[in-house]
C-alpha positions in Angstrom: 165.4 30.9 6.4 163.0 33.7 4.7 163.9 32.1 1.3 162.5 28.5 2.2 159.3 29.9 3.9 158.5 31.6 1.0 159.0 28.2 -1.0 156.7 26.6 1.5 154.4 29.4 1.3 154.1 29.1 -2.3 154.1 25.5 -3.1 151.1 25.0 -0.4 149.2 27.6 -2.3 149.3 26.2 -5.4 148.4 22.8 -4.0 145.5 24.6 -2.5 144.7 26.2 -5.7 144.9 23.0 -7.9 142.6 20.7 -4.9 140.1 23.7 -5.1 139.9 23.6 -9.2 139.5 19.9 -9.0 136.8 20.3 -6.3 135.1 22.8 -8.6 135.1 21.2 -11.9 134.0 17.9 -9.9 130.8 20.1 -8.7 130.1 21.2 -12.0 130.4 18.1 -13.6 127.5 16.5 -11.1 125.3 19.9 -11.9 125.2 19.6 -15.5 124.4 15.9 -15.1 122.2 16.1 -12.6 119.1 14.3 -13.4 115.9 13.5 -11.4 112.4 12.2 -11.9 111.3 15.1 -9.5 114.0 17.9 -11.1 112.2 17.1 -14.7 108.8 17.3 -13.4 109.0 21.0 -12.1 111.3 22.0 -14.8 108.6 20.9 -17.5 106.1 22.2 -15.7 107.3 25.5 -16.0 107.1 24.7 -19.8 103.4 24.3 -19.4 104.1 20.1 -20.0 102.0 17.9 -17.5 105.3 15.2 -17.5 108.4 15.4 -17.1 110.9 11.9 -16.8 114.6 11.6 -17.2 115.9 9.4 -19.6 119.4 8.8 -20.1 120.4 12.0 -18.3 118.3 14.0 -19.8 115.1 15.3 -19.0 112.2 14.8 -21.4 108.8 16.9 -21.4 105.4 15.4 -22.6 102.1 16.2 -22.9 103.3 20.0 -23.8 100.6 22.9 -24.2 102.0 25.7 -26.5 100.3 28.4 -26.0 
């Protein structure tokens, strides 16, 4: 009885473990994607640029000031 408990016990933590990864990666994907009119405004404006759009995923600064 001990033996198949422990079997249980470890087969549901690795399904745990492999649902959690998949949640994770899933996350991290959507975070380096993430692209948004408003995310590229601020983001450029920290880079002294007075625009900021997203095009094709990425975001694109304009009217920069570099000094």
């Amino acid at each position: 009885m001990k033996n198949i408990a422990m079997k249980t016990t470890v087969v549901l933590t690795i399904l745990l473990l492999s649902v959690l990864t998949a949640i994770n990666a899933d996350t991290m994907k959507k975070r380096s994607d993430y692209c948004s009119n408003d995310f590229c405004f601020f983001s450029c404006r920290r880079d002294r640029c007075a625009r900021g759009d997203c095009e094709n995923g990425k975001c694109v600064c304009k009217n920069c000031h570099l000094n």
